[in-house]
N, C-alpha and C positions, 0 to 999 in steps of 0.2 A: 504493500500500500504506500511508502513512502519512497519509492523510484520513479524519478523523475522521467518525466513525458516530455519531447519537444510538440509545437502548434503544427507541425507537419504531419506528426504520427497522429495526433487527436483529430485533427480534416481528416489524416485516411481512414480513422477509426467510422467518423462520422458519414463518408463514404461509404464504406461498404455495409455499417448499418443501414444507409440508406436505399440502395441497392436489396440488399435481402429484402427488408421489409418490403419494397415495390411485388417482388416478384413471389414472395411466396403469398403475400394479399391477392395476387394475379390468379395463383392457385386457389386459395380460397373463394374467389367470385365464381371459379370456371365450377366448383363445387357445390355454392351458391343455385349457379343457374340450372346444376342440373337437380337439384330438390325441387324448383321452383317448376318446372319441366313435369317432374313426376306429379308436383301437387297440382299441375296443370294453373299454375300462377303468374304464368308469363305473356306478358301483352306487348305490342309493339310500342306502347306507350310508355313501358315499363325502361324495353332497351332504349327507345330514344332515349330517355331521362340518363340512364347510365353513360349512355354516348356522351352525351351535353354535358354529365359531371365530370367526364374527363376530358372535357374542351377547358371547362374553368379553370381546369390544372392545371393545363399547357399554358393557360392565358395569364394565371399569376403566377407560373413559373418564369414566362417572358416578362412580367412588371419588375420580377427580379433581377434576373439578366441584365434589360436594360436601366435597371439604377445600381446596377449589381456595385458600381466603388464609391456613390453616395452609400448606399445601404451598409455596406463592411466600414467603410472610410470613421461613419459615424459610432459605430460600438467603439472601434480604437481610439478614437479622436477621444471621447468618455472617458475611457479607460487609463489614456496619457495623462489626462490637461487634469481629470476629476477624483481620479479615483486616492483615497484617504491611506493604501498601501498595494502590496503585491505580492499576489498567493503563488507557491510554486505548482506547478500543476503535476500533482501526485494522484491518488490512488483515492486520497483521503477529501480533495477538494474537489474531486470530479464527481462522490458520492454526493459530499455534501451538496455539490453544487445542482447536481439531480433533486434532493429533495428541495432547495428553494425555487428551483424553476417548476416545479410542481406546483408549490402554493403562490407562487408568483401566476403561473399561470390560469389557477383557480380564480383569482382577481381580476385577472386580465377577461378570461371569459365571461365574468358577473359582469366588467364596467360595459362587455359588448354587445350585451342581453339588455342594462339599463341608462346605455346612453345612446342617443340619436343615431349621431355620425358611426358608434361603433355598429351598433345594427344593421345600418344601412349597405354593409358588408358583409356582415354577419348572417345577416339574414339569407344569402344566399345558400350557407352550407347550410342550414332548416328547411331550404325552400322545396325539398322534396317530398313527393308523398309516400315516398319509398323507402324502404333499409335495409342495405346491403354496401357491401364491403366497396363498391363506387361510389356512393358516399359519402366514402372518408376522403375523397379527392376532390369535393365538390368544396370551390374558393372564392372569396368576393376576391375585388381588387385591392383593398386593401389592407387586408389580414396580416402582411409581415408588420407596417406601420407600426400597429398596438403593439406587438411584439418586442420592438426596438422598444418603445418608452416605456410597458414596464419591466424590462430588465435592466435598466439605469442603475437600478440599487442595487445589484449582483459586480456591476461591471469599477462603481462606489467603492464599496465594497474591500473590490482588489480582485477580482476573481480575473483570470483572463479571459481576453474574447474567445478563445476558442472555446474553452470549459462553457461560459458559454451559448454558446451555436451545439456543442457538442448536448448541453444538458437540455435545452429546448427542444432538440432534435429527436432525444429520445424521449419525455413529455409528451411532442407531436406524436411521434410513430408510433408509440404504445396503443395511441385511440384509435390507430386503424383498424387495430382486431376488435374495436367493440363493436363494431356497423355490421350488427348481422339479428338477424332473428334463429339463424341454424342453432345458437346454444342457446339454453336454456338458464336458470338458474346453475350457481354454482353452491359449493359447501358454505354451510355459511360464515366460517369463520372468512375466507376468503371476502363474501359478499360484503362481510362488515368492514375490510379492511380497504381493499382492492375495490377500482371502479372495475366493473364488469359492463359486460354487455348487455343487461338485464337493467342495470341503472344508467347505462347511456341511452336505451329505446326509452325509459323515461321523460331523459334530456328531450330528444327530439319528439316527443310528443304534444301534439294543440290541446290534450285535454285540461279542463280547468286546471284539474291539481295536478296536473305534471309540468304547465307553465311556467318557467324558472325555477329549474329544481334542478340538481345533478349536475354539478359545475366542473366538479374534477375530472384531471387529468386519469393521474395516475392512482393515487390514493382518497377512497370515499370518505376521510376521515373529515375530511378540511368540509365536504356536506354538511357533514353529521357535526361538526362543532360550530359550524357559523348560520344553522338555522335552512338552509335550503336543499335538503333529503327529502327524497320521497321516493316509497319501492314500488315496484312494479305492482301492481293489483287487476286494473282490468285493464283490457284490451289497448295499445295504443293506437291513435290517429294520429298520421306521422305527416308533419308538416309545420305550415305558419295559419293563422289564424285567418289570414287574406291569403287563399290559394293564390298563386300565381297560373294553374290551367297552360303553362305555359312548359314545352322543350325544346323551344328555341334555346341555345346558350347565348347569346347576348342579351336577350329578353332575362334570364336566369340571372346573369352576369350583374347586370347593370338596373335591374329592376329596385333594389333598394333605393339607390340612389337617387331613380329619376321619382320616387317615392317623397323622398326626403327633401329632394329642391321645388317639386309639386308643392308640399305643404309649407316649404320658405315663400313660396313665391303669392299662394293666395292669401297668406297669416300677414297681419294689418300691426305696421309698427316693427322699428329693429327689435326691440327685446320679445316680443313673439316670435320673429324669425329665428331670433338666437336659441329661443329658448327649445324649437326644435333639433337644434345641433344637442343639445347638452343634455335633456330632459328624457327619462323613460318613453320609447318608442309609442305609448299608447298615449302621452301624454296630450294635452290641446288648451290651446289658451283659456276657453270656455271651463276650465275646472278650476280655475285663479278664480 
């Protein structure tokens, strides 16, 4: 645990986890489709949606790309000019630094559940009425964004950039395996500790009580201590509360958005306009 890593071995490390994860997820959809096959639950409306969740990927994997040396330039730029010391990156900081980007993370999806502009992004990986492992690829455009500013404190801190890009990375990738209805319930000591799949179908459900519940990444614990847990009971409806009807991916893509500057644009007065950037998505001048 206290052998020192260079930032080239941690990228490759981050590499190749990212890799596996792509393609054995790849395995599990093709597994997916064939349940779905037998239960005779597959509609062409189903594949489009799939097809189109993996356009948004492409599409915010290009928003990275091309900011790709704003986007790095700014973790290190933090990390120089801000940060209060400098962790060696060992065995013991890369753990650690996995469980803060855990609960960092948990916060970061709460603020994108109950602020405007984050929804407005957000709302696209919800925006399905379906659940399965293409899902987990389904991206607004600006999803890295939130990312960068809450791990400011990590990078504060003293942690390196690569630890991390490295700890987020795995935080991300873990939630790919929960986008499935193929498991079920797990043991429940797991269930109480670990987000499972069983409390991510949750997450993505419009039912009343499953509406902002189930925020963790990795660990259900950060639920269960800050109030918004809720298990599985009946059935879920999987989506947003305003269907979208839509598999077009730029329609999917961009629909938050053009959501969001609709109700800038017809709300009377700047601090109504603002107050749709900042305020819970259901929010409306009319409740002041």
């Amino acid at each position: 645990m206290d052998n020192l890593f260079t930032d080239y071995q941690i990228y490759a490390y981050e590499e190749w986890l990212g890799t596996w994860v792509f393609w054995t997820s790849m395995l599990m959809l093709g597994l997916e489709s064939i349940r779905y096959l037998f239960k005779r639950k597959v509609t062409w409306n189903m594949v489009g949606d799939s097809i189109a969740n993996f356009v948004t990927y492409y599409a915010f994997i290009g928003i990275i790309i091309a900011t790709f040396t704003l986007y790095v330039s700014g973790y290190y730029y933090v990390s120089y000019y801000f940060s209060i010391t400098e962790l060696p990156i060992n065995g013991w900081t890369i753990l650690i630094g996995i469980l803060l980007a855990d609960i960092t993370y948990y916060w970061e999806h709460r603020a994108t559940h109950r602020i405007g502009i984050g929804w407005a992004t957000h709302t696209v990986h919800h925006s399905s009425p379906y659940f399965n492992i293409s899902v987990a690829y389904r991206f607004g455009p600006l999803d890295a964004v939130e990312s960068f500013i809450f791990h400011i404190p990590m990078l504060v801190i003293g942690f390196d950039p690569a630890i991390v890009f490295l700890s987020a990375a795995i935080v991300l990738q873990y939630q790919t395996f929960l986008h499935t209805e193929a498991i079920g319930k797990l043991p429940k000591l797991v269930e109480a500790i670990m987000n499972t799949p069983s409390h991510h179908r949750v997450h993505h459900g419009a039912n009343l009580q499953y509406i902002d519940k189930n925020y963790a990444a990795m660990f259900i614990i950060w639920d269960r201590m800050f109030g918004t847990f809720a298990e599985e009971r009946e059935k879920v409806n999987y989506g947003v509360t305003e269907p979208i009807h839509s598999i077009n991916p730029l329609v999917l893509f961009f629909h938050g958005f053009v959501r969001l500057f609709r109700q800038m644009w017809v709300a009377k007065g700047i601090r109504n306009k603002l107050g749709y950037l900042v305020m819970p998505p259901d929010w409306s001048p009319h409740q002041e």
